[in-house]
Each structure stands twice: as structure tokens, then as C-alpha cells.
C-alpha positions as CSV (number, residue, x, y, z in Angstrom):
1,X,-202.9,45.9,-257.5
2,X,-204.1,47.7,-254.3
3,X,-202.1,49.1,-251.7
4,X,-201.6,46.6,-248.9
5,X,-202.3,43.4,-250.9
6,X,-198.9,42.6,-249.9
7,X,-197.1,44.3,-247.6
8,X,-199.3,46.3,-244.4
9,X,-197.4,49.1,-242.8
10,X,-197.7,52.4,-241.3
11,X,-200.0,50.9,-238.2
12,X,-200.4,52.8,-235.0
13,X,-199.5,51.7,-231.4
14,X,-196.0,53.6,-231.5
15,X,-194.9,54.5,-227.9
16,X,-192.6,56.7,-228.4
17,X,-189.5,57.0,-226.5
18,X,-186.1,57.7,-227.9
19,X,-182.5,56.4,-228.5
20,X,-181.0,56.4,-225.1
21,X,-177.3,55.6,-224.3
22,X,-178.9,52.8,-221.7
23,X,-180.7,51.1,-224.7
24,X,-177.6,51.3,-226.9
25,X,-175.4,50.1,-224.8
26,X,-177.1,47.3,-223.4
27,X,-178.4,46.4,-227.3
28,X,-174.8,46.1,-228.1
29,X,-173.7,43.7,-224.8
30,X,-176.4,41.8,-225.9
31,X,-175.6,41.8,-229.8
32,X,-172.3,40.7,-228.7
33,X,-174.0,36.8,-228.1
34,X,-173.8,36.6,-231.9
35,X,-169.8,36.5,-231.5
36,X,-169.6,33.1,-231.0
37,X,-171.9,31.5,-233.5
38,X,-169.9,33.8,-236.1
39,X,-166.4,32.7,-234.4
40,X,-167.4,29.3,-234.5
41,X,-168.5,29.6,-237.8
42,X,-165.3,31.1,-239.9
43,X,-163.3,28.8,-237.3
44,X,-164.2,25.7,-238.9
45,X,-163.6,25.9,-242.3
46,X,-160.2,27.6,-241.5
47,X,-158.9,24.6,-239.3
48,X,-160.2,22.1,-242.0
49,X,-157.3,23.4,-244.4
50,X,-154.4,23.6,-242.1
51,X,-152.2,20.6,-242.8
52,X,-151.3,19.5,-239.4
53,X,-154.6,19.4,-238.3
54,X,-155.7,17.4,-241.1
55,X,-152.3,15.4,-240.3
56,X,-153.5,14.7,-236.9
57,X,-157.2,13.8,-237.2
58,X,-158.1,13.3,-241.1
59,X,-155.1,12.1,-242.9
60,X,-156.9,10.9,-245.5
61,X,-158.2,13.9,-246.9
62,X,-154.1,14.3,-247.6
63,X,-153.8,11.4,-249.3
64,X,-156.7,12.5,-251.3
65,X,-154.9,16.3,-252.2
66,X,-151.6,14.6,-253.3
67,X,-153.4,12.1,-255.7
68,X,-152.8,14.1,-259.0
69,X,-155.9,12.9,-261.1
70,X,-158.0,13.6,-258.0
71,X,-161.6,15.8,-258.9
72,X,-161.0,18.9,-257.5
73,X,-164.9,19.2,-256.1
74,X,-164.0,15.6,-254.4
75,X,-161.1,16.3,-252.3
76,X,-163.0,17.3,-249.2
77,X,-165.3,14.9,-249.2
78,X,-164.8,13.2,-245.9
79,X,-168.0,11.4,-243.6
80,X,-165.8,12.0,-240.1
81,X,-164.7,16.2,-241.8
82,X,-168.6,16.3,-241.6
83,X,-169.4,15.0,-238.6
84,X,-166.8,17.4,-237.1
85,X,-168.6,20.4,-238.5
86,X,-172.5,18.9,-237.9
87,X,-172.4,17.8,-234.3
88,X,-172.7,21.2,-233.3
89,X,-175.8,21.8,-235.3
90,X,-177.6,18.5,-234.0
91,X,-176.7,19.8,-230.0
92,X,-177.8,23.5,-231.2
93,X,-181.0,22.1,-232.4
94,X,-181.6,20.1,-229.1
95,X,-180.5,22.9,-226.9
96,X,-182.6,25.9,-228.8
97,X,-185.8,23.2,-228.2
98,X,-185.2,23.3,-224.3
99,X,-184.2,26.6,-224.3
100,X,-187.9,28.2,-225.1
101,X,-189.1,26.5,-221.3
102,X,-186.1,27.9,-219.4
103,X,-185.9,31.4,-221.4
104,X,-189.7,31.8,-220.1
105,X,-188.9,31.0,-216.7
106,X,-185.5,32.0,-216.1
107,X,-185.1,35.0,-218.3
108,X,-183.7,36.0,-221.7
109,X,-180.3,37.3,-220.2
110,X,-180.0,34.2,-217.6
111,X,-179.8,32.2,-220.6
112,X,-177.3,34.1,-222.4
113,X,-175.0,33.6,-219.6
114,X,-175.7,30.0,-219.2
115,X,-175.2,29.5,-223.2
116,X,-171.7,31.6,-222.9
117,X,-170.5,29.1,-220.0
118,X,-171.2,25.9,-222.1
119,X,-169.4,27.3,-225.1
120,X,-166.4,28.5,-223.0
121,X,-165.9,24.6,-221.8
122,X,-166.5,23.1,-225.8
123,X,-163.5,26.1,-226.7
124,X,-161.5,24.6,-223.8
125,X,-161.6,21.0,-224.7
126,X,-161.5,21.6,-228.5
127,X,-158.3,23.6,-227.6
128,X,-156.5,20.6,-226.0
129,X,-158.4,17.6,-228.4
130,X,-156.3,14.5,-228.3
131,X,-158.7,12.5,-231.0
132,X,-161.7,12.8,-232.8
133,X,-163.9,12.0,-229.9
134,X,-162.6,15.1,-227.8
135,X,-163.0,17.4,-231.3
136,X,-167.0,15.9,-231.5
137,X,-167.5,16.4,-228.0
138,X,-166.1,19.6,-227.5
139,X,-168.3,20.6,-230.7
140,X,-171.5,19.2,-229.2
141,X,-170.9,21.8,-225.8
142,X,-170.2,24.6,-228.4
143,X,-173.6,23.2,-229.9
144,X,-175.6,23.6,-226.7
145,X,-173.6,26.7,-225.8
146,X,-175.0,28.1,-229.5
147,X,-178.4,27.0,-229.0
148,X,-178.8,28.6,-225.7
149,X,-177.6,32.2,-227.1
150,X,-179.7,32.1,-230.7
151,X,-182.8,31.5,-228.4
152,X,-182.6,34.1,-226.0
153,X,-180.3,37.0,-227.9
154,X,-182.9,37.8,-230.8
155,X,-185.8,38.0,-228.5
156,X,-183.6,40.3,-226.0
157,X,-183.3,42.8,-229.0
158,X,-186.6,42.2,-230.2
159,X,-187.7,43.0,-227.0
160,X,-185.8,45.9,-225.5
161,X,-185.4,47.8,-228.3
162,X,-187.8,51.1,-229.4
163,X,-190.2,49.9,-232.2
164,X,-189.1,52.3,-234.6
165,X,-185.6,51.7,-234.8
166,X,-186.3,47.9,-233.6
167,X,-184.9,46.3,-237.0
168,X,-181.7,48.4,-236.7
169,X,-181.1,47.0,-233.1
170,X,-181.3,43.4,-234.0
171,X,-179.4,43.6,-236.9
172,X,-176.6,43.7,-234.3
173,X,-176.9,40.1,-233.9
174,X,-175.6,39.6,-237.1
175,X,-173.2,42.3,-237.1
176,X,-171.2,40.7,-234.3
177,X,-171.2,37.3,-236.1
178,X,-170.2,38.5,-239.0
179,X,-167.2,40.2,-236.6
180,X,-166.6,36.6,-235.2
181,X,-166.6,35.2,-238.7
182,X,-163.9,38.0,-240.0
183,X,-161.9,37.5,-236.6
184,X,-162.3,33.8,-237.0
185,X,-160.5,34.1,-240.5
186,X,-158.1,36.8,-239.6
187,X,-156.7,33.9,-236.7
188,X,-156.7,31.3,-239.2
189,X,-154.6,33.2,-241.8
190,X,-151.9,33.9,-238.7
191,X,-152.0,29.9,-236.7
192,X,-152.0,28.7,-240.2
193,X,-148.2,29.3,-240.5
194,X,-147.9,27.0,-236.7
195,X,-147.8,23.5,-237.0
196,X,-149.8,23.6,-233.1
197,X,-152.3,27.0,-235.0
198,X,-155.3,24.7,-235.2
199,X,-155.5,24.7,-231.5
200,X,-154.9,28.3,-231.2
201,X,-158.0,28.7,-233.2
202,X,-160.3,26.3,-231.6
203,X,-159.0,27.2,-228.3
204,X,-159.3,31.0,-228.4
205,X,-163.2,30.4,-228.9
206,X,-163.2,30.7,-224.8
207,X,-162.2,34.6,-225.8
208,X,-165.7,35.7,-227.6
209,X,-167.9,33.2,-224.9
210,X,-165.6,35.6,-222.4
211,X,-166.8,38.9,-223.6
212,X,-170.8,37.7,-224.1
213,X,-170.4,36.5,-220.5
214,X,-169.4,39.1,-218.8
215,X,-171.5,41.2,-221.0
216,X,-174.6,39.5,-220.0
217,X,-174.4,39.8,-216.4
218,X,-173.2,43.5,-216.8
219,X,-177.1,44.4,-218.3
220,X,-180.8,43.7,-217.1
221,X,-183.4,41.5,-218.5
222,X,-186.1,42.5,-221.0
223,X,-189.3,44.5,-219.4
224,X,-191.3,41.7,-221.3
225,X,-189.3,39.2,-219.4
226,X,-189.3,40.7,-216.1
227,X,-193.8,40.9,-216.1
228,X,-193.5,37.6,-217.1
229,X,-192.2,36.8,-214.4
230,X,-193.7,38.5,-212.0
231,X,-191.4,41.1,-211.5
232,X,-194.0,44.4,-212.5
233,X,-192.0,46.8,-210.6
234,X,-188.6,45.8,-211.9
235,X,-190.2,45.9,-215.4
236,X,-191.0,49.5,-214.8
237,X,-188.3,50.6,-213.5
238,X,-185.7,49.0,-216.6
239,X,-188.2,50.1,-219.0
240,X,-187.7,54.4,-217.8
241,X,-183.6,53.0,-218.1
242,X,-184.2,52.2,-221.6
243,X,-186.6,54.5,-222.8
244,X,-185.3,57.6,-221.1
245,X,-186.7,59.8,-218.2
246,X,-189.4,62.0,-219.1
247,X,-191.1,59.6,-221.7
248,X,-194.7,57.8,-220.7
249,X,-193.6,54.5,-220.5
250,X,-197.4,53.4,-218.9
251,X,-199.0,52.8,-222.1
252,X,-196.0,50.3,-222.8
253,X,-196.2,48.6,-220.1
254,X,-200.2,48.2,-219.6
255,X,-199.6,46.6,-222.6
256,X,-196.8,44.5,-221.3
257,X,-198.6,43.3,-218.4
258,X,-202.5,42.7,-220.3
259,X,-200.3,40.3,-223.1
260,X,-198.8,38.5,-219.7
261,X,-202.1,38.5,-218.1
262,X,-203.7,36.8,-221.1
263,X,-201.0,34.1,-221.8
264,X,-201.2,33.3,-217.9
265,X,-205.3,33.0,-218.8
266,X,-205.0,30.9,-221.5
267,X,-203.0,28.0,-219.3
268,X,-202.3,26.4,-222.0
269,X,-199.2,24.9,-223.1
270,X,-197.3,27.0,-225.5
271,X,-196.0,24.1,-228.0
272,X,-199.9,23.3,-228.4
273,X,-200.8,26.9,-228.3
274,X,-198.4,27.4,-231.2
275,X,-200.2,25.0,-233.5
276,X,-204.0,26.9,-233.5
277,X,-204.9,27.8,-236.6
278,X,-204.8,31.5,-235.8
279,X,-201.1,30.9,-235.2
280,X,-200.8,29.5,-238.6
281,X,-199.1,32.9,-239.9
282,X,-196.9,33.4,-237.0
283,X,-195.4,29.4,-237.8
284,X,-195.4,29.7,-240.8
285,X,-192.6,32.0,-240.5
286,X,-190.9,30.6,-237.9
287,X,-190.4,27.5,-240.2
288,X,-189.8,29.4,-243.6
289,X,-187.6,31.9,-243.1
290,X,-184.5,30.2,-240.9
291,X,-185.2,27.4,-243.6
292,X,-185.2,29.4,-246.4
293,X,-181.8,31.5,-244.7
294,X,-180.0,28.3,-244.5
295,X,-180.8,27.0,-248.3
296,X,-179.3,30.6,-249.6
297,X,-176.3,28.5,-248.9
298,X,-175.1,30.9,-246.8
299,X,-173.8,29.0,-243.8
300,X,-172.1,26.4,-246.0
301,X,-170.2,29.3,-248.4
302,X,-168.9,30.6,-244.8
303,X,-167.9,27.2,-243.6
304,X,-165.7,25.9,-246.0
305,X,-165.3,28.9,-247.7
306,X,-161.3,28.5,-247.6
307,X,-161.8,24.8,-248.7
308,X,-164.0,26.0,-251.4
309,X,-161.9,28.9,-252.4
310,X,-158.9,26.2,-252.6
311,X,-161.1,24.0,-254.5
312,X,-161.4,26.5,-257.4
313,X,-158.0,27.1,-257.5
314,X,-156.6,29.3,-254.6
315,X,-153.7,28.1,-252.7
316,X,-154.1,27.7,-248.9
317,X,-152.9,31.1,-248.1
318,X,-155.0,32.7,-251.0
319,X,-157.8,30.8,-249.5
320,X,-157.6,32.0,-246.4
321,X,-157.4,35.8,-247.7
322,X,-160.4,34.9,-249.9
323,X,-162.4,33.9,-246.9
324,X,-161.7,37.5,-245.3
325,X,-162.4,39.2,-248.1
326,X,-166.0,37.6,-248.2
327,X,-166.3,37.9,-244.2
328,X,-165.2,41.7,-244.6
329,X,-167.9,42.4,-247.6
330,X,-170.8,40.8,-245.4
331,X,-170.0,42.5,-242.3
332,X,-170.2,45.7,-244.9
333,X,-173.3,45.2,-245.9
334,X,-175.1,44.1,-242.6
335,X,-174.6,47.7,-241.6
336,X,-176.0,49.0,-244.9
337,X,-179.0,47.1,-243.3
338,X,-179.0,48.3,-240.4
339,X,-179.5,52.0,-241.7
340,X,-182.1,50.9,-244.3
341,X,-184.2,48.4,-243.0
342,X,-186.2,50.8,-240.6
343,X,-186.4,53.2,-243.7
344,X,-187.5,50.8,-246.6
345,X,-188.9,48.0,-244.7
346,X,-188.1,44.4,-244.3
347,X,-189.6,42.9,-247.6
348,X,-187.6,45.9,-250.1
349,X,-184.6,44.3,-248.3
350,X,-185.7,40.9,-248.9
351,X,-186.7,41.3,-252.6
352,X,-183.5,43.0,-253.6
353,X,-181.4,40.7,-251.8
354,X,-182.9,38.0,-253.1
355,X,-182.5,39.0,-256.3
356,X,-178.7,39.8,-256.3
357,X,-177.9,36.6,-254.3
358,X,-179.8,34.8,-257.1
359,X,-177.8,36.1,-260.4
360,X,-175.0,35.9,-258.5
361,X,-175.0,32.1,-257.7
362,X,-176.2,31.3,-261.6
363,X,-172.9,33.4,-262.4
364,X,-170.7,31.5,-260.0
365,X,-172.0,28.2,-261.8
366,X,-171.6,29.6,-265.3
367,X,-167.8,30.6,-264.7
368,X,-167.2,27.0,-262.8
369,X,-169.0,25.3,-265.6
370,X,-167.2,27.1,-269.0
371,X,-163.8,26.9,-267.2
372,X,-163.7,23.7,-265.1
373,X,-165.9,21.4,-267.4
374,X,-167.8,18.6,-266.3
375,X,-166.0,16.5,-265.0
376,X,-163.8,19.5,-262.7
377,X,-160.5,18.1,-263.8
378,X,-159.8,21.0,-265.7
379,X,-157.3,23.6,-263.3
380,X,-159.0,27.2,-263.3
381,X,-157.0,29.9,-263.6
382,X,-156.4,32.5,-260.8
383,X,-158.1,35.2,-263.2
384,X,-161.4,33.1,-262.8
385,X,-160.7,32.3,-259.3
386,X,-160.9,36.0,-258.6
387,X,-164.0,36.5,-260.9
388,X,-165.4,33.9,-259.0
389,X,-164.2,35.7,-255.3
390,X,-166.3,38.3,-256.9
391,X,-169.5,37.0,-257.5
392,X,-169.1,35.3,-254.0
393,X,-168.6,38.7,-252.6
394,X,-171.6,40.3,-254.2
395,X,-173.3,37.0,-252.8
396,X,-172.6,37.8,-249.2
397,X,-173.2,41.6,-249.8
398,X,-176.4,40.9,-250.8
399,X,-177.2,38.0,-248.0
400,X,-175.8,40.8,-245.9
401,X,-178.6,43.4,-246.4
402,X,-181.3,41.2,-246.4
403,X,-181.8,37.1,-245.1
404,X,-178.6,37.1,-243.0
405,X,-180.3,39.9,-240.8
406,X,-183.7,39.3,-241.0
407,X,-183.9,36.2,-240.3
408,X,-183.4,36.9,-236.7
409,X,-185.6,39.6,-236.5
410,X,-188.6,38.5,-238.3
411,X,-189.1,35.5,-235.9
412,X,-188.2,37.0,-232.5
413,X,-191.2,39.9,-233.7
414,X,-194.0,38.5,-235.0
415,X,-195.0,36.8,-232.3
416,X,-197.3,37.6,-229.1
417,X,-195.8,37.7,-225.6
418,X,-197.5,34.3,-224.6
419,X,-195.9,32.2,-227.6
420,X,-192.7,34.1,-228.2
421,X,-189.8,32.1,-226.6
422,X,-191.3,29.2,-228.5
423,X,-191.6,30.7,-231.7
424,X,-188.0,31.6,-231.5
425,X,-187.2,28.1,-230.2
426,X,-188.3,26.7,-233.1
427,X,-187.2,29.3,-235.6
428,X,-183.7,28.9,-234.5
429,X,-184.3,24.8,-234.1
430,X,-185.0,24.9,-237.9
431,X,-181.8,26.8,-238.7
432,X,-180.0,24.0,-236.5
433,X,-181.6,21.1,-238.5
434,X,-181.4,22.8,-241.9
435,X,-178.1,23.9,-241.3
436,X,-177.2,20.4,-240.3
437,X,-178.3,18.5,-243.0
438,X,-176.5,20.7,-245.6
439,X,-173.2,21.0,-243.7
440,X,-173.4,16.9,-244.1
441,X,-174.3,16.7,-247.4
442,X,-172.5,19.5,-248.4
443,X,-168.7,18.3,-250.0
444,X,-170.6,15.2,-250.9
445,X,-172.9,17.1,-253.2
446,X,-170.2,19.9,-254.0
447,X,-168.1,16.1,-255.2
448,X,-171.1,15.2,-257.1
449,X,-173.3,18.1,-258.5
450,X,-169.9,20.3,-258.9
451,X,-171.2,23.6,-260.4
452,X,-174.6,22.4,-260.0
453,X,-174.5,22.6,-256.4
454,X,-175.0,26.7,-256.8
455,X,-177.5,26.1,-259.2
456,X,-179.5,24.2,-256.1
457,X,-179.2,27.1,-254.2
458,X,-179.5,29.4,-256.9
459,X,-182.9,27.4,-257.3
460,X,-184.4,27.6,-253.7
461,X,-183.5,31.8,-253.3
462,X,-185.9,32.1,-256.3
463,X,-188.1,30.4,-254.4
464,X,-188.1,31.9,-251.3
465,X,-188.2,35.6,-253.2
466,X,-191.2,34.7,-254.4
467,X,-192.3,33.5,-251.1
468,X,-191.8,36.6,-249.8
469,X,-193.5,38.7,-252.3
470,X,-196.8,36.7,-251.6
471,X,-196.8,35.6,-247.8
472,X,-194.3,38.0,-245.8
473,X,-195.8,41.2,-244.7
474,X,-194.2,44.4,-243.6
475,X,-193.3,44.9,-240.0
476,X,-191.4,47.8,-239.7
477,X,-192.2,50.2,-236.6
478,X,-195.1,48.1,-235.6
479,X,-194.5,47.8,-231.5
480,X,-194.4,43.4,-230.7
481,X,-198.0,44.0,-228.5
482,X,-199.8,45.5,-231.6
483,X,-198.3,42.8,-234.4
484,X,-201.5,40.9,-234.8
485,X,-202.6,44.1,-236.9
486,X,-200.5,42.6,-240.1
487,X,-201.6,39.6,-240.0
488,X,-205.5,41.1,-239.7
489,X,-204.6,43.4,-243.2
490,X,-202.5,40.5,-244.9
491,X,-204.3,39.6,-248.4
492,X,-204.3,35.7,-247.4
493,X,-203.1,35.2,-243.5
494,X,-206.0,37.2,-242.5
495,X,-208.3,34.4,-243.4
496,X,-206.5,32.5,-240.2
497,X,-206.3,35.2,-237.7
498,X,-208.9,35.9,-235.0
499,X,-209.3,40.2,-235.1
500,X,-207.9,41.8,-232.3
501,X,-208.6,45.7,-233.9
């Protein structure tokens, strides 16, 4: 097969510019957003197993644990435990939708701030939750407080970051979840031993909203932000910040300013823009990938990872360790990407982790299957519990490297200045529904498909690696203004595309 069938890279349109302690810094304040989507998400799953909790709002999950015959898939499986988990995804969904209007007009960082607020006042009234109602309400700010921050913060690194080393930057998004999904865990481990630890855990979530607060207002917008806006000389003067004094920062922002000019042109809505057939590619993506991220089952694994770790045989402390353990390997390898994906590209990472997460989930449901039988009566042992601990942790090592990263890059640069918030909204709108969906069906199916249930996701990453063999082309060190040159040299998207060479 020729070179370039599949993947296009080495393009030119490189700025230049260097690594400067402005761009770092400010990279990592923003990276710090993902802190609450990751504390929120190792949170959950922790305060589902702690008994007074469980006591106090689902008590009939504990009738279910102390029936002795009771299918060990089954015992979770609880409509309102759901609901609990999911409202967040349905406000994140809504939220991330109205978020692409007011990131355009208001700013990426503006946003940030506005998302840490909301999910400072769902921590506070999950904290003090009196009933059910309080826990779903306090989950639905938390929701909107989520959606706000997965709009603006992948764009904002996208964005501000030098092209070259641009994949490296926004790998910090993930980085700092997985942080709040290990610091999540470690708190759960230590309030699990309180009778009052559950609201420790959901309460501290006003620590991490804190930090990306504070953090937000502390830095300046994007450049791309600021000439959308109007704001030309403002955009100069953060882009010499970022890109360090003595570099020609003119050709950057000519660029910055014709891609404004032209989207102001157009005058066209960006939701109907979006659709054109020569933004087929460019949606394409932004539906596929946070789709296909999600059905990795990822995001589930994290969730009720110390329910699921229990399920197989762990007790409740062991299942809280277990969950670390995978939180710890994860966070591991997302800094593995972050030196390789600039190096080796996007897809390598995407094939290979695709791969690994793929034998590993097949394994998972082998061991389950020989040693719990079909009916998942049968106790496992804690020698297969901690075979299976390992397959989950070469799992999330591999999710680490590749989809857990990526997915937030790939969306927030592939498309052009005038259709960018909205890509994003609806990239991360997608995760929401997605995400949703399986966190409500999820301990149903788990009661129903028992080992199967990793066979269905074992299914759709064999899918998507194939998907990305085919459709996804290479994007590494390609600056955002010159992106429409992959889509031109792409084997089948260039048949959509209108050449810009």
C-alpha cells in the first residue's frame, strides 16, 4: 500500500516557537479543569460501597448483599443507584450543548470559571444531602459544572499550545483526571472506615472545583479566542507570552485573524455550518471517537470499579485498594502518552492501544467465565480476583496511552476556527449521552450478560481499531489553521473536502 493511504503527516505550516515557562504553566492551570470530572468520577463508585451510605439512601441493595443465594453480577443492580450516577451525564450533555454559544462569545477561560462555580455548589449540596432528591440535584449542578469545563478546557490546550508538542499539552486533561480519579479513591479508602465518610467524599468535591477556579482566573484566554472576539491587540500580545520573546509570532497570527475574518464572512450559523458536506470528516469524528471512548467501557470500569472489584470477589477494603491500583496504572500510562504521542503519532497510539485493551477484556471474560460459571454463583477465589486486577490494569494502561487521551485532543484539533467550539460541543455532548446510557444500563447488563458484558466491549474496541486504521488520519504537528491539509491527502475524506492547498 502507498505511503499516505492512511495516515498524512509531515505537512508544513509549523510556526515555530518554543516551550516557554508562560505556556507550561498556564497549560497546566488549565489541565487542572480535568480534576473534577476525574474526582467525580472515582468518587462515585467509592460512596456506592460504603455501608452507611447505602444505609441511608439505598437500603435495598443491603438486603440484596446479605441474601446468601444472591448472583453475585446482580447485587448492584438498583434503577435509583443509577439514576444517582447518570443525572450528571444527562445535565453534562445539556450544558456542553450551550456551552459551544457562550465559549464563542464569552471565552474559553470565562467558561472554565463559570463551570468550576457550578460544580463547587453540586459538591456543597451533595456534602450535606438529606434524601435522594438533594444527592440527584446536587449531581445534576456537578453535571452542568462538568459540561461547562469538557467544552472549554480541550479547546484551551488545543489552542494555546505550540503545534509540535500540541498532543503532549492536552494530554494534561487527562492526566489531571486521572489524578482526581486516584485522589477520589485514595479518600474513599480513608471515609470508608466513618460511618458520616460518604459525605466527606462527596463534599470535598468543592476542593478540585477550588483549585480550577482560582486557576482559571489566574491565566489569559486563548489568542484564537481573543481575535474572535475582537480583541487583535490582546491576541498579540498573549501570543509573544506564550510563545516567547524573540519568535515571529505574525505569521501565527495573520493566520489567526484571516480564519476569524472568514467565519465572520460566512454569517452563518455554526450548528448548520457543521452539517456541509465538506464538514463531513471533521463530524464524523466528533461523533466517533467520544462514542467509541465511552464503549471501551472505560468510564463504567472507573465507576464502579470498587463494586465491580467486590463483585468478583474482593472485600470492601480490597475493593477499594483495587480501584487505586487501576487509577495509579492509568495515570502511569497517560504520561507514557504524553512523551510518545508527538513522536509516533496519534493513530500508532490508537492501534496499539486498541489492541491491548482488546485481549485484555476477552481475558477478563475467559477467567470470569472458567471460574464463576454461568450462572455467577460460583465464589472466585482471590488468586483469580487478582489475575483479573491484572488484566483490568493492563486494560487501563492501555486506555491510558491511547483513547483516554486522545479523545480530547483529536476533537478540540481538527476543526477550523469558525466551527470549533461547536465541534467540541458536540464531541463532548456525545461522551455525555454515551456515557449516560451505559452508566444506566450498566449493573443491569453486568446482572444479565455477566462475563459477557466485557465481551460487548471487547466487541466494539475491535471495531473502533479498525475504524481507525481506515478513517482516522494523522495529525501530529500539523498547526489547527493548516488542518484542512489531512483531510485534502486522506485516501476517502478527500472526496468531501473543498481544497484549501
Amino acid at each position: 500500500m502507498a505511503p499516505g493511504v492512511f495516515a498524512v503527516e509531515g505537512l508544513s505550516g509549523n510556526y515555530g516557537g518554543r516551550i516557554t515557562v508562560s505556556v507550561v504553566m498556564t497549560c497546566i492551570v488549565a489541565a487542572s479543569g480535568g480534576l473534577i470530572f476525574g474526582y467525580d468520577i472515582g468518587i462515585s463508585g467509592g460512596v456506592t460501597t460504603m455501608v452507611p451510605f447505602l444505609k441511608k439512601f439505598f437500603p435495598s441493595i443491603l438486603k440484596k448483599a446479605a441474601e446468601a443465594k444472591t448472583n453475585m453480577y446482580c447485587i448492584y443492580n438498583s434503577n435509583t443507584l443509577t439514576a444517582f450516577t447518570s443525572s450528571l451525564y444527562i445535565a453534562g450533555l445539556a450544558s456542553s450543548l450551550v456551552a459551544s454559544r457562550l465559549t464563542a462569545a464569552l471565552g474559553r477561560r470565562n467558561i472554565m470559571v463559570l463551570g468550576g462555580c457550578l460544580f463547587f455548589a453540586g459538591g456543597a449540596i451533595n456534602g450535606g444531602a438529606k434524601d435522594v432528591a438533594m444527592l440527584i440535584v446536587g449531581r445534576i449542578l456537578l453535571g452542568f459544572g462538568v459540561g461547562f469545563t469538557n467544552q472549554a478546557t480541550p479547546v484551551y490546550l488545543s489552542e494555546m499550545a505550540p503545534p509540535k508538542w500540541r498532543g503532549a499539552f492536552n494530554t494534561g486533561f487527562q492526566f489531571f483526571i486521572g489524578i482526581g480519579v486516584v485522589t477520589a479513591n485514595c479518600l474513599n479508602y480513608g471515609a470508608a472506615k466513618l460511618t458520616w465518610g460518604w459525605r466527606l467524599s462527596l463534599g470535598l468535591a468543592v476542593v478540585p472545583a477550588v483549585i480550577m477556579t482560582l486557576g482559571a482566573l489566574l491565566i489569559s484566554d486563548t489568542p484564537s479566542s481573543l481575535v474572535e472576539r475582537g480583541k487583535v491587540e490582546q491576541a498579540k500580545q498573549s501570543l509573544i507570552k506564550v510563545r516567547g520573546k524573540g519568535t515571529d509570532i505574525e505569521p501565527e497570527l495573520n493566520d489567526l485573524i484571516r480564519s476569524s475574518e472568514i467565519a465572520k464572512a460566512a454569517n452563518q450559523e455554526p450548528f448548520v455550518t457543521i452539517f456541509e458536506r465538506q464538514y463531513r470528516p471533521h463530524l464524523t469524528m466528533a461523533i466517533a471517537i467520544p462514542f467509541f471512548q465511552q464503549v471501551t467501557g472505560i468510564n463504567i470500569i472507573a465507576f464502579y470499579a470498587p463494586v465491580l472489584f467486590q463483585s468478583v470477589g474482593f472485600g470492601s477494603d480490597s475493593a477499594l485498594i483495587a480501584a487505586i491500583i487501576l487509577g495509579l496504572v492509568n495515570l502511569a500510562s497517560i504520561l507514557v502518552s504524553t512523551v510518545v504521542v508527538d513522536r509516533f503519532g496519534r493513530r500508532f497510539l490508537f492501534l496499539e492501544g486498541g489492541i491491548q485493551m482488546f485481549i485484555c477484556q476477552v481475558a477478563v471474560a475467559c477467567v470470569l467465565a472458567a471460574v464463576t460459571g454461568v450462572s455467577g454463583t460460583k465464589h472466585i477465589s482471590k488468586g483469580y480476583g487478582v489475575l483479573v486486577l491484572v488484566f483490568m490494569c493492563l486494560y487501563a494502561a492501555g486506555f491510558g496511552w491511547s483513547w483516554g487521551p486522545l479523545s480530547w485532543l483529536i476533537p478540540s484539533e481538527i476543526f477550523p476556527m469558525k466551527i470549533r467550539t461547536t465541534g467540541q460541543s458536540i464531541s463532548v455532548a456525545v461522551n455525555f449521552a454515551v456515557t449516560f446510557v451505559l452508566s444506566q444500563t450498566f449493573l443491569t447488563m453486568l446482572c444479565h450478560f455477566k462475563f459477557g458484558a466485557f465481551l460487548f466491549y471487547a466487541g466494539w474496541i475491535f471495531v473502533m481499531t479498525v475504524f481507525v486504521l481506515l478513517f482516522v488520519p494523522e495529525t501530529k504537528g500539523i498547526p489547527l489553521d493548516s488542518m484542512y491539509q489531512v483531510w485534502e491527502g486522506h485516501w476517502y475524506w478527500r472526496r468531501f473536502v473543498k481544497a484549501q492547498s
